[in-house]
Short mmCIF file of the C-alpha atoms (twelve columns), coordinates in Angstrom:
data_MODEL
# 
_entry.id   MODEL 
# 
loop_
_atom_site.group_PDB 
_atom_site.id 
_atom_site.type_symbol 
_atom_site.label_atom_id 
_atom_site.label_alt_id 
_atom_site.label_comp_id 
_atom_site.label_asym_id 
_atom_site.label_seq_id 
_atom_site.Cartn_x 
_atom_site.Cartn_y 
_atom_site.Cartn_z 
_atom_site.pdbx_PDB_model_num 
ATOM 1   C CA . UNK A 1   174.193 135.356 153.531 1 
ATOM 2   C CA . UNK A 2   174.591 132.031 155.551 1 
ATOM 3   C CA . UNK A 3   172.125 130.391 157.537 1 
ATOM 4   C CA . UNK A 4   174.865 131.017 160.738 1 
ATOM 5   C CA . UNK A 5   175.551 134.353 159.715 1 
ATOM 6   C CA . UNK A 6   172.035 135.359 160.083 1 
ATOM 7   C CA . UNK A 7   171.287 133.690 163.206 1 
ATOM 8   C CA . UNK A 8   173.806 135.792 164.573 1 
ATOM 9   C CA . UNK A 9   172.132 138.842 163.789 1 
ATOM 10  C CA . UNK A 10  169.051 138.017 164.846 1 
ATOM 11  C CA . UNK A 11  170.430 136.612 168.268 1 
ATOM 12  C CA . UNK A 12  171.937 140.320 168.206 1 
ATOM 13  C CA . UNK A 13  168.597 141.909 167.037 1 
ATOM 14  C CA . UNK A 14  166.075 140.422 169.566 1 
ATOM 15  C CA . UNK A 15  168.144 139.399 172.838 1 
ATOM 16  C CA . UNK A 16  170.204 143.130 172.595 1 
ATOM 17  C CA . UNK A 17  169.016 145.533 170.584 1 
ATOM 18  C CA . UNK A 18  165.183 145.090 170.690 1 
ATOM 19  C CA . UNK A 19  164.450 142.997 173.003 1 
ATOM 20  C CA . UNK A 20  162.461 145.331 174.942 1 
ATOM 21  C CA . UNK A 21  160.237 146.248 172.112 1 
ATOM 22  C CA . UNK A 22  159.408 142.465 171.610 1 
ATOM 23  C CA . UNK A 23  158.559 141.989 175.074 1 
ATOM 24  C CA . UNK A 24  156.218 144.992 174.703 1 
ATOM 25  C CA . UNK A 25  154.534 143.741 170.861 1 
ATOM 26  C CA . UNK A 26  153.992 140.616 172.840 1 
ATOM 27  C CA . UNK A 27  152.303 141.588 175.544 1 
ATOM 28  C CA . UNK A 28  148.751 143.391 175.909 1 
ATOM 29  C CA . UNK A 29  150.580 146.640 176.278 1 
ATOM 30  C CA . UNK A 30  149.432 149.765 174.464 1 
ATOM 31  C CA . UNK A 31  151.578 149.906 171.181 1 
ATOM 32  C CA . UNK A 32  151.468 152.020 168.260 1 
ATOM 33  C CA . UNK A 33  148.607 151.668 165.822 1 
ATOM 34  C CA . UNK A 34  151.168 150.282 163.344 1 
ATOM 35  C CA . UNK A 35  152.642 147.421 165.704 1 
ATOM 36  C CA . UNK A 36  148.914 146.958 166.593 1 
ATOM 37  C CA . UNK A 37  148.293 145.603 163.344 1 
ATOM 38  C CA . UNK A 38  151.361 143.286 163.558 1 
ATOM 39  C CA . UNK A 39  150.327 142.409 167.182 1 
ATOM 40  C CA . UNK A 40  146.571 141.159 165.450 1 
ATOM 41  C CA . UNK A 41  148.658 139.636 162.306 1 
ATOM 42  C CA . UNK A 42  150.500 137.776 164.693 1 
ATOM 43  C CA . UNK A 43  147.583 136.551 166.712 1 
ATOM 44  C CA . UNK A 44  145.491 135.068 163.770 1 
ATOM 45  C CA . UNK A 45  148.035 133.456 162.320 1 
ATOM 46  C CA . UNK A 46  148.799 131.598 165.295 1 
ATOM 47  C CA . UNK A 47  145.336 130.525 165.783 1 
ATOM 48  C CA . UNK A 48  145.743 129.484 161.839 1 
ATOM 49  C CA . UNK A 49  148.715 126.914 162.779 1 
ATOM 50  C CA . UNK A 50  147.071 125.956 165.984 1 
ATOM 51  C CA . UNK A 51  143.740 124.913 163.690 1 
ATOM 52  C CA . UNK A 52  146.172 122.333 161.855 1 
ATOM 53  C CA . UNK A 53  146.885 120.476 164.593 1 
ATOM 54  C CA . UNK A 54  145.131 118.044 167.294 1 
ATOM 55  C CA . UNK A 55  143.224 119.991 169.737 1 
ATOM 56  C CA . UNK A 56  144.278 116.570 172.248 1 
ATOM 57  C CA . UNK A 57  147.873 116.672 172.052 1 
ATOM 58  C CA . UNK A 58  148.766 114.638 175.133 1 
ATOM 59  C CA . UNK A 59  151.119 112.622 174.030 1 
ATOM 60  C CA . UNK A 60  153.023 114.067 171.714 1 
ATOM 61  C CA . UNK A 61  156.192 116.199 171.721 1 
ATOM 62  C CA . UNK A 62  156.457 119.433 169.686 1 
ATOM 63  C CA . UNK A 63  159.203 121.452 168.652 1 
ATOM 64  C CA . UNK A 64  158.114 125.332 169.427 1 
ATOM 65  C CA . UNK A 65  160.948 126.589 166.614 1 
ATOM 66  C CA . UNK A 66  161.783 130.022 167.638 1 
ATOM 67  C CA . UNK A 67  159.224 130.492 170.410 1 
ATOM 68  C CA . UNK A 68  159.873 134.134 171.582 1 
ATOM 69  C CA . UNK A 69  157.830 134.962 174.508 1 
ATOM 70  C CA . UNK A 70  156.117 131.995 174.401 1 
ATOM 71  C CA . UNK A 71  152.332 132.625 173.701 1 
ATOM 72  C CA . UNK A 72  152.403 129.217 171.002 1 
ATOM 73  C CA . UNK A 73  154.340 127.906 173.649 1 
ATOM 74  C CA . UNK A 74  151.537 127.931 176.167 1 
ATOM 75  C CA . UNK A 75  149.259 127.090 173.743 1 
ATOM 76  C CA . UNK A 76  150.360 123.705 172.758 1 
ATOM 77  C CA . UNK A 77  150.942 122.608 176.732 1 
ATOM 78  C CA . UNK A 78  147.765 123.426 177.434 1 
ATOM 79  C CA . UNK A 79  146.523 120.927 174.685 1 
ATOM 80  C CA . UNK A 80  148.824 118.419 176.447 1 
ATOM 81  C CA . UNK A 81  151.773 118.190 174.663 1 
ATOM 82  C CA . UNK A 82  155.067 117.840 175.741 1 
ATOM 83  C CA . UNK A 83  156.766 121.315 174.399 1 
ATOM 84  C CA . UNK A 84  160.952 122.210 173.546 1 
ATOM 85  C CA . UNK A 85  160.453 125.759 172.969 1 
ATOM 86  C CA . UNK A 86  163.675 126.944 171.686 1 
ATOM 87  C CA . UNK A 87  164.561 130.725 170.833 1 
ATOM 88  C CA . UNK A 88  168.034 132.251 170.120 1 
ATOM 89  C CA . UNK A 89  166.824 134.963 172.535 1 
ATOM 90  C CA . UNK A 90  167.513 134.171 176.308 1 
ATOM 91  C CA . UNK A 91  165.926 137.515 177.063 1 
ATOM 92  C CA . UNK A 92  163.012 136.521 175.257 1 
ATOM 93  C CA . UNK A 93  162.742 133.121 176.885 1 
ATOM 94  C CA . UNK A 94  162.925 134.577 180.193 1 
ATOM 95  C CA . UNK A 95  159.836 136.039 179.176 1 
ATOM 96  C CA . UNK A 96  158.147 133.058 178.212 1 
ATOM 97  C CA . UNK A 97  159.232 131.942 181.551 1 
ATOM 98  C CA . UNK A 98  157.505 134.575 183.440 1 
ATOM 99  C CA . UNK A 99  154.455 134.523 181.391 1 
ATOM 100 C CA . UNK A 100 153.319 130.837 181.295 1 
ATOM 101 C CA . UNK A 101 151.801 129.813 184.108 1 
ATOM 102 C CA . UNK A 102 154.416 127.680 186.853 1 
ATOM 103 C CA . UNK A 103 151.663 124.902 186.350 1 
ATOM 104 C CA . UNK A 104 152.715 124.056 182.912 1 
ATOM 105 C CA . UNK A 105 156.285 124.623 183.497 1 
ATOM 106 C CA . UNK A 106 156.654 120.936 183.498 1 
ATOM 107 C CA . UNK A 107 155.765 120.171 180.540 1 
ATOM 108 C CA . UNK A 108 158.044 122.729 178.715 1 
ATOM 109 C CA . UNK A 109 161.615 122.542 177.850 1 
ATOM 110 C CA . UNK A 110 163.274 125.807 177.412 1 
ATOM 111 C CA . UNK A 111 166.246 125.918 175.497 1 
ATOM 112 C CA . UNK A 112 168.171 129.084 174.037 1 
ATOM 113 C CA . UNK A 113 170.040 128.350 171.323 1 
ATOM 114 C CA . UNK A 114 169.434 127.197 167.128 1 
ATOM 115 C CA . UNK A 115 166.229 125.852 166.890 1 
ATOM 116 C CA . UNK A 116 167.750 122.968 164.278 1 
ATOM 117 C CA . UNK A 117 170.204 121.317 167.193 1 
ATOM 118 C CA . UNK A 118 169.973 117.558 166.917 1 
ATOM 119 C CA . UNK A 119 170.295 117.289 170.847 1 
ATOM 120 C CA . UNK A 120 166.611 118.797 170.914 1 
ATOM 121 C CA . UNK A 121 165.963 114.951 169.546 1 
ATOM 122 C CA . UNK A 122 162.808 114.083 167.473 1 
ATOM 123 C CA . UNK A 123 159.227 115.421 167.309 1 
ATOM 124 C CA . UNK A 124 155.342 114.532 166.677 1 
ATOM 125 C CA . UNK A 125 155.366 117.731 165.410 1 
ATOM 126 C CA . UNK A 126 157.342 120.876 164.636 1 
ATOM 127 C CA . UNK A 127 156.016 124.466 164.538 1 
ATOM 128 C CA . UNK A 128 157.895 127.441 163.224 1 
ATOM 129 C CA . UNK A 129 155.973 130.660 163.233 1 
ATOM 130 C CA . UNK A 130 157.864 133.570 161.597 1 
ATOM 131 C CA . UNK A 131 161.355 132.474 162.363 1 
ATOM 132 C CA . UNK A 132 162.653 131.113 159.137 1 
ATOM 133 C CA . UNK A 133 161.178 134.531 157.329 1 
ATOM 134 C CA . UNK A 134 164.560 135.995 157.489 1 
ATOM 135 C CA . UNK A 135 166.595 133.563 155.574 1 
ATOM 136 C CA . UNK A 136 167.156 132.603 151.897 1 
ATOM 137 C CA . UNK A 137 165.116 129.593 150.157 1 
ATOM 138 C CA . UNK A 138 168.371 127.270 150.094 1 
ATOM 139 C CA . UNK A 139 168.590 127.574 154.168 1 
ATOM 140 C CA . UNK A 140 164.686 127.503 154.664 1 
ATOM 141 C CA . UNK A 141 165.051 124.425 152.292 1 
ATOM 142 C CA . UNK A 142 168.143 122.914 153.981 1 
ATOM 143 C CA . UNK A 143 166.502 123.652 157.577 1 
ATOM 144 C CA . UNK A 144 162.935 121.875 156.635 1 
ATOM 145 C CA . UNK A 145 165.067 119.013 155.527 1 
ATOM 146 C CA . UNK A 146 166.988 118.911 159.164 1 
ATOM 147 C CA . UNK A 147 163.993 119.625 161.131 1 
ATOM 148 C CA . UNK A 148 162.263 116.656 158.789 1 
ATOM 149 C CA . UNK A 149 164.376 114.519 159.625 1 
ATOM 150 C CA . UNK A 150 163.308 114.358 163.179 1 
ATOM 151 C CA . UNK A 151 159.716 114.872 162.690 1 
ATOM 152 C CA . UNK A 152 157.263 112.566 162.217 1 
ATOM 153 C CA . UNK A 153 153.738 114.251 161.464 1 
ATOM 154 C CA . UNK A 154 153.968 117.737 160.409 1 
ATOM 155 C CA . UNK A 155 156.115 121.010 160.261 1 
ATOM 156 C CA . UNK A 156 153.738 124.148 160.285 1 
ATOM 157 C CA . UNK A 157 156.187 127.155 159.239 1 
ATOM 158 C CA . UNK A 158 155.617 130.355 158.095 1 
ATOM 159 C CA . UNK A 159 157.127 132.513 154.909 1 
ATOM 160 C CA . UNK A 160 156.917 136.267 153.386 1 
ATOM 161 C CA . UNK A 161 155.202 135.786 150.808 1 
ATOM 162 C CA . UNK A 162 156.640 137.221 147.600 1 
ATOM 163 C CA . UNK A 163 153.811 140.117 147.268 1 
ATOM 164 C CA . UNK A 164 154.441 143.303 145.493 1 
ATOM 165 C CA . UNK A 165 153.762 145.464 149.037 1 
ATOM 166 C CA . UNK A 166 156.512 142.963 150.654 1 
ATOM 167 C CA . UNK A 167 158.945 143.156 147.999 1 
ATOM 168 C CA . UNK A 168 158.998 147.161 147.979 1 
ATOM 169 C CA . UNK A 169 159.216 146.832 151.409 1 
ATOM 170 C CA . UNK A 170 161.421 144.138 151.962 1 
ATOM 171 C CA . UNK A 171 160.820 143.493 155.364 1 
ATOM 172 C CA . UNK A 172 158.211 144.472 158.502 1 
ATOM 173 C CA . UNK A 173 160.930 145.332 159.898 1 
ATOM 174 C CA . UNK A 174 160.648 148.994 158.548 1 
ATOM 175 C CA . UNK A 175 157.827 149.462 161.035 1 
ATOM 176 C CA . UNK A 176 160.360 150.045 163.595 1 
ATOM 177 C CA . UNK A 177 162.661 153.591 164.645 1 
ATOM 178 C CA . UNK A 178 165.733 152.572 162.828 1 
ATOM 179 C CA . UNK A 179 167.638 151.754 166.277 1 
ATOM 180 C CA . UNK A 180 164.583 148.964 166.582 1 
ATOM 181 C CA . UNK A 181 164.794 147.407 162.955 1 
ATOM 182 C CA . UNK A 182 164.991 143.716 162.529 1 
ATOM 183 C CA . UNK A 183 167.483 141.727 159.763 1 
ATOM 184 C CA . UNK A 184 165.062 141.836 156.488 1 
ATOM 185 C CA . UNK A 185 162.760 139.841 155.541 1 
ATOM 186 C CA . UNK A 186 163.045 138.310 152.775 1 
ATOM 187 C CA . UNK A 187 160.061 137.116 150.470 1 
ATOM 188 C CA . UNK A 188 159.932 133.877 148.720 1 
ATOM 189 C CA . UNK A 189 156.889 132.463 146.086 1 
ATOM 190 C CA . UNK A 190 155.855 128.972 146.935 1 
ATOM 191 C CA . UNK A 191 157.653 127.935 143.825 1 
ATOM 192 C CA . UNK A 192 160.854 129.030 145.739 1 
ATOM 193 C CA . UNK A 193 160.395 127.317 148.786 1 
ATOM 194 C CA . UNK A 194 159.062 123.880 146.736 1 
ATOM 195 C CA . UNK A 195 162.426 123.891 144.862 1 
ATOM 196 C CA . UNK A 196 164.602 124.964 147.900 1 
ATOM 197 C CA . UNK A 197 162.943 122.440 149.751 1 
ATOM 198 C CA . UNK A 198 163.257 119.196 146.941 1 
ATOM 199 C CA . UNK A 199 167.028 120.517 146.500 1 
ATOM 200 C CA . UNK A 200 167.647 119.580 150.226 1 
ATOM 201 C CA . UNK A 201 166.546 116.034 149.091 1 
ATOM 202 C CA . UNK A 202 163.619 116.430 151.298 1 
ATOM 203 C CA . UNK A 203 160.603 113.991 150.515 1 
ATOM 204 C CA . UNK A 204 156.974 114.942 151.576 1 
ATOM 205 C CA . UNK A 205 153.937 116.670 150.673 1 
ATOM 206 C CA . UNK A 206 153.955 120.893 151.055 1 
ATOM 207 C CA . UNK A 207 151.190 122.420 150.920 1 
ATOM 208 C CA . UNK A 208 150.027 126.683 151.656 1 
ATOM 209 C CA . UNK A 209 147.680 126.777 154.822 1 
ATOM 210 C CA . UNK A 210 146.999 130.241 154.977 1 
ATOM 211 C CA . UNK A 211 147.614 133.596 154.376 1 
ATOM 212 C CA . UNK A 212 147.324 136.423 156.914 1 
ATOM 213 C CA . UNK A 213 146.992 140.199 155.999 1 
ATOM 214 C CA . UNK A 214 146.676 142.951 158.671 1 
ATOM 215 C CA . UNK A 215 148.250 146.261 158.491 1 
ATOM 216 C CA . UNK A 216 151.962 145.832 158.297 1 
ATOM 217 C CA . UNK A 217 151.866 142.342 158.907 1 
ATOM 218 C CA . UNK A 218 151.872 139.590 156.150 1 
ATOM 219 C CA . UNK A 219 152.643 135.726 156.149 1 
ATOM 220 C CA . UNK A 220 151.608 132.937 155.048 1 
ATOM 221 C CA . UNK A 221 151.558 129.428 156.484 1 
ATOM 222 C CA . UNK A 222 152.966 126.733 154.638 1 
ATOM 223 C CA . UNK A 223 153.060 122.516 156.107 1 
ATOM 224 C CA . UNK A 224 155.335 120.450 155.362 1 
ATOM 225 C CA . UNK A 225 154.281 116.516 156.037 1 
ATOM 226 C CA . UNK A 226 157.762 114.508 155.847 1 
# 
């Protein structure tokens, strides 16, 4: 499946069909004990990614790739930087919108839309939490080589890693009522992504960051200096 055929589905997924249940994983809402565990997953590994990078980021501009309702978002303006948080969801970014506080508005650009569009220009740094996790190696390869090519530091992204749970599984998005359930997610050994990503004819050091396991929720963070 293409890289533009599954962008399409998961514009369909999270701006139409789930949307709503997004808004509410996202939030501090009571959720199941299930999502809970996804909600926590979520939360550390963001705080993993935030540990890699500059606590003073005045300064720079970042690339929020696939920002959803913004909470890494927020989190990077409030260290200074200059933020384009892009999601394929406007519903989602609307979100983000009402959540982040008007006083750091101006230091965000929202955009709805593919997070690898050249006209977002280039980057200090690029962070994609959990939104490459649906595609195959040759378009995570082929994006990290787009997004590299703009980027000057780092990219901090994150893959399913290729564990036995995730593989019976294949995808979190099982955790879901059937009406609810995301595209799969597809696991990939760091092996996979290495060779995805030097087939793209993208130079640079990749390295695993971390791995985060709670409940229902597994990824690990991989960065990619250019």
């Amino acid at each position: 499946m293409s890289y533009e055929v599954t962008k399409a589905r998961l514009e369909t997924y999270f701006d139409r069909t789930a949307s709503k249940t997004w808004e509410r994983l996202t939030s501090d809402a009571p959720v199941s004990r299930i999502r809970q565990t996804v909600r926590e997953g979520r939360d550390t590994m963001r705080a993993a990614i935030l540990a890699r990078l500059p606590e003073d980021l005045h300064g720079a501009r970042v690339l929020d790739a696939g920002c959803g309702a913004g909470p890494m978002t927020e989190e990077l303006a409030l260290r200074g930087a200059e933020v384009v948080a892009v999601d394929i969801s406007p519903s989602l970014l609307d979100v983000a919108r009402r959540r982040i506080p008007e006083h750091l508005h101006g230091q965000i650009t929202f955009h709805a839309g593919d997070m690898l569009d050249e006209a977002h220009g280039s980057f200090d740094h690029v962070v994609a939490m959990d939104s490459l996790i649906h595609y195959a190696a040759p378009d995570i390869g082929a994006a990290l080589a787009r997004l590299g090519q703009r980027c000057t530091s780092t990219i901090l992204f994150t893959i399913a890693p290729s564990t036995p749970f995730l593989m019976a599984f294949w995808g979190v998005g099982q955790i879901f009522p059937r009406s609810d359930r995301s595209p799969a997610i597809i696991p990939h050994s760091d092996a996979a992504i290495r060779r995805a990503v030097s087939r793209a004819g993208m130079a640079g050091d990749l390295t695993r960051v971390q791995r985060v396991s709670r409940g229902f929720y597994i990824s690990q963070a991989m960065e990619l200096r250019p």
